[in-house]
Structures are given as structure tokens and as C-alpha cells.
N, C-alpha and C positions, 0 to 999 in steps of 0.2 A: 504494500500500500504506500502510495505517495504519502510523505507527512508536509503537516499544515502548519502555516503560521499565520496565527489571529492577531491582528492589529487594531489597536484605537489612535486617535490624538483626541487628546480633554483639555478642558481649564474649568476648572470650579466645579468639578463633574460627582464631589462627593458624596449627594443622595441617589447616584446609580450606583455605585460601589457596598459592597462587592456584588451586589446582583449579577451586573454584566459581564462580569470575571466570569461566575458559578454557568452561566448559558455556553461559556466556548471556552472548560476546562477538557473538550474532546481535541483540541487542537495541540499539537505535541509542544508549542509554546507559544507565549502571551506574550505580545511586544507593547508598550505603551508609550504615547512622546506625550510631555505635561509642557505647555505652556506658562510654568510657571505661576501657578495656582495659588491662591492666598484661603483656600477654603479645608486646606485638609486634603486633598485630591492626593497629590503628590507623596505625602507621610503613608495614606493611607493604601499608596500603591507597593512604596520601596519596602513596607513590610509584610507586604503580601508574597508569600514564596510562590507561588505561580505565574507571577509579572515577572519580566523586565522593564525597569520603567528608567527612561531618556527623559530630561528639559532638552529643551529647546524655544527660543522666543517666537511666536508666531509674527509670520511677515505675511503668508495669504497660506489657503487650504493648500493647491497645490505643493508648494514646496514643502510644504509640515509633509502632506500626505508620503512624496519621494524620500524626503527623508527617512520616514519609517518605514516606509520598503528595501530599502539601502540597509536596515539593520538586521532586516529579516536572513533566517542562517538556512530557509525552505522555499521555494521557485512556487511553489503555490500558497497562495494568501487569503486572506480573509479578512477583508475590512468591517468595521460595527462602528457604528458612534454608540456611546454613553446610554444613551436612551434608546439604546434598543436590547432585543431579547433574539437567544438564539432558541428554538422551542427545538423539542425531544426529536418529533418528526423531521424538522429540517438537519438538524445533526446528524441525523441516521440517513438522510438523504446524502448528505456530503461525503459522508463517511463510506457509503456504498458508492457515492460517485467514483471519488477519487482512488477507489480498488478495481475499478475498471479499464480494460487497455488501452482505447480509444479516447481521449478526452479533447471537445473543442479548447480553444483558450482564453477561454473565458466564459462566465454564467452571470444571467441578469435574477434577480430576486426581489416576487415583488415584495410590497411591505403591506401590514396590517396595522392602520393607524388606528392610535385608543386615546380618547381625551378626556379628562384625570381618569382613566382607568376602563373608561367605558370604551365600546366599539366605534369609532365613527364609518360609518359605511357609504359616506357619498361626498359633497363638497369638493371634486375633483380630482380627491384622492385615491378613489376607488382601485384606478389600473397602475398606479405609481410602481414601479420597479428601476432598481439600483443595478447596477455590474458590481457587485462586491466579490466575489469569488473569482481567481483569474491565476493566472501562470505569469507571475514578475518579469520572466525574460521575455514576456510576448508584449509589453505595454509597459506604458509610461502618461502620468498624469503630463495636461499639456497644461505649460505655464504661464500663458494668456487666458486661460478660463480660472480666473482665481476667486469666484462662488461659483456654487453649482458646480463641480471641479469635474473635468471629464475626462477618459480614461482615454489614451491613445493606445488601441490594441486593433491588431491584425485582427480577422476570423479566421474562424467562426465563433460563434458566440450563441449559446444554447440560455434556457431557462431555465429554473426548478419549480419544482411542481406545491412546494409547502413555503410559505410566508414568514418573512420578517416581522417580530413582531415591534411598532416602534408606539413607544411612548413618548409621543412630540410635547404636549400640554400636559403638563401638573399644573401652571400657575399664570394666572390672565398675564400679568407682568414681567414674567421672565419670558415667555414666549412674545410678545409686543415688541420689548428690547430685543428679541434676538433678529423677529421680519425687519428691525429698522437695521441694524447692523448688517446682515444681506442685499440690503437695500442700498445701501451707502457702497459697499464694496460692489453692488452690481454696477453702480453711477461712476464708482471709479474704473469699472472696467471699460464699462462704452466709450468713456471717457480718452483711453489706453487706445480704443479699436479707433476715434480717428469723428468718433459722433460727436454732436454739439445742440444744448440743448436748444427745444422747441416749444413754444409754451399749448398750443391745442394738442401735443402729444403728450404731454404731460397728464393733462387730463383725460384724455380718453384714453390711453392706455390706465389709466390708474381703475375709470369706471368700470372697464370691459374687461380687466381682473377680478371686479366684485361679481358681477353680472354673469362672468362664465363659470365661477366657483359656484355660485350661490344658485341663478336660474339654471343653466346651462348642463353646468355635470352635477345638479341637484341638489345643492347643500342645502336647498330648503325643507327634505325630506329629511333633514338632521336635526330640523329645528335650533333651538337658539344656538347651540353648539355647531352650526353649520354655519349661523349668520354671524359668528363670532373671529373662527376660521375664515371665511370669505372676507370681511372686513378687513382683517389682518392681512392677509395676503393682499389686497388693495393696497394697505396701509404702506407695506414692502415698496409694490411699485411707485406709492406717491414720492418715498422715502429715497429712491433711486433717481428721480428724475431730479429731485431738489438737489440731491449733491449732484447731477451733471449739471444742474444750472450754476449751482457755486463754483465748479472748475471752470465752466466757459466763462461765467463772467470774471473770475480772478485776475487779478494782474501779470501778464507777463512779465520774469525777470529779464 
């Protein structure tokens, strides 16, 4: 059997810990990078004998992510954020995958999002899937997508059949802070690609993120948990156009 190596990067990630550990102790080792955490994250990793746990300063997703690839000592990996859960079924899926002789290079996996706890079953989240599973020497994150970080791999590229499970929302406020912080890092990226802001895109893009969360892929059948979600993710793209209008209109040195 191939062996695995399960990766995070965290900061401040202490009330997933050790949950997220105990989901992918089937992986023959735990790599962890800490952006330097002031919550306990980091203490609570370097004495966990199942981690290895690296600092490192966060500069954007991408290079955190390569970097903990680079520490990985197994060619096949497994990426998880914090807030997510590896469940019984999908483990036993990987774990049969990777004893197999033929393997594409790489697997997309969708996610099961829960908000505090509960299922959410619509709000655009429904089909969400991730490439987290994959063979290191076949890919490399690209370093111009630095949110929403994308995985540069050859095919093929296959799917699994059992679901990540991801606990996005515990807390109206930390998840508000985190769509504006995406949102600013997506404004610096457009920013990077050469775009400049526009003020009627601002706004319609920002509307017609609520409208296809909320009407469109349903969040209305999630009720206020849907229209909370959708808002949010509005809230992301209003958040993104505002820093491209601060970089365009900035001063040139």
C-alpha cells in the first residue's frame, strides 16, 4: 500500500484540535504548518505525538500550502483545513484507494457542509468539491491564485464516492471576519491579474452572489441559515471589490 501524508496549515485553529488530528490518524503521518498562532494552536500541536508541527509566517495560501508539501516525506497527500472531519467511510475509501495498482493523480472530494452543527443542504453549497487527495510529484499549487488556491496537476483526476465532512460556521463573527478577509485577498489578487476597479461591477457582482446563493442554488430552502450564508458570501464579494477600488485608486510611488 502506498503511505499517506495528511497535511493542514492553521492559525488560531485550537477548538478543532484534536478533533481533526483523531479523523486522519489512518495516514502514516501528520504534517502541520502554524502561522504563528497566539490561541494555543501551536502548544497544542508540538505536544501532540502524532503531528509534526512547522511555523511559518503566512504570506498567501499558496505558498503556506507548497510549503507543506515540500515537508511531506510520502508522494501522496492529503490536505484538510481545521474545520473539517475525515469520517470512517471516507478513510476506508482512501485507504482501499491507494492499495490499488492503477491510481489517477489526483481525487476531487466533495464536502458536507454543517452550520453550528446542523446539515446545510443547499445555499450553493450542495455540489462543492475540493482536489485534496493527489500524488505531490504530479502538481503544484499555482502562485497567482492566492485565495481559493488551485492545484496545478496533470490528469486524470477521478472522484470519491463519501464526503468531507466541513464545519464552516460555529460563530456569526468569526465566519463574517473570515468572507471579508477572502474578500480582500481576492481584490488583491484581481488587482495582481492587471483588473481595475469599476463601480456598477461592484455592485452587481456583489447582488448576483446573494441572488444565486440564496434564489438560484436554493438557500432559501435552508431558511434563515441559508439567508445568512448567502448574505455572507455577498458580503465576501462587496469586500473584494472595495479593496480593488483602494489599490486603483492608491497613489502611485
Amino acid at each position: 500500500m502506498r503511505k499517506l501524508s495528511a497535511l493542514l496549515i492553521v492559525k488560531n485553529e485550537s477548538k478543532h484540535l484534536p478533533e481533526v488530528i483523531d479523523s486522519i490518524t489512518f495516514a502514516d503521518e501528520i504534517i502541520a504548518v502554524d502561522s504563528f498562532s497566539d490561541d494555543g494552536t501551536f502548544e497544542i500541536l508540538e505536544a501532540d505525538p502524532r503531528v509534526r508541527v512547522v511555523q511559518k509566517t503566512f504570506i498567501d495560501y499558496p505558498s503556506q500550502r507548497n510549503f507543506c508539501l515540500d515537508l511531506a516525506n510520502n508522494d501522496w497527500v492529503l490536505f484538510i483545513d481545521a474545520d473539517e472531519r475525515v469520517s470512517a467511510p471516507l478513510s476506508a475509501e482512501i485507504k482501499e484507494l491507494l492499495a490499488q495498482e492503477e491510481l489517477a493523480n489526483g481525487y476531487q472530494i466533495y464536502r458536507q457542509f454543517y452550520y453550528k452543527r446542523k446539515k446545510l443542504n443547499f445555499s450553493g453549497l450542495q455540489t462543492d468539491k475540493a482536489l485534496r487527495l493527489f500524488n505531490k510529484t504530479k502538481g503544484r499549487y499555482k502562485s497567482e491564485k492566492i485565495v481559493h488556491e488551485t492545484l496545478d496537476i496533470a490528469p486524470s483526476i477521478g472522484i470519491l464516492k463519501h464526503k468531507l465532512d466541513h464545519y464552516f460556521f460555529d460563530d456569526y463573527q468569526v465566519y463574517r471576519s473570515k468572507m471579508i478577509a477572502y474578500g480582500k485577498l481576492r481584490g488583491r489578487e484581481l488587482y495582481q491579474q492587471g483588473k481595475r476597479y469599476k463601480l456598477l461591477t461592484h455592485y452587481l457582482k456583489s447582488a448576483y452572489k446573494f441572488l444565486n446563493h440564496y434564489l438560484i442554488r436554493l438557500g432559501i430552502l435552508d431558511g434563515k441559515r441559508g439567508f445568512i450564508v448567502s448574505k455572507l458570501n455577498a458580503l465576501s464579494v462587496w469586500e473584494r471589490y472595495k479593496e480593488l477600488r483602494r489599490l486603483t485608486l492608491a497613489p502611485k510611488e
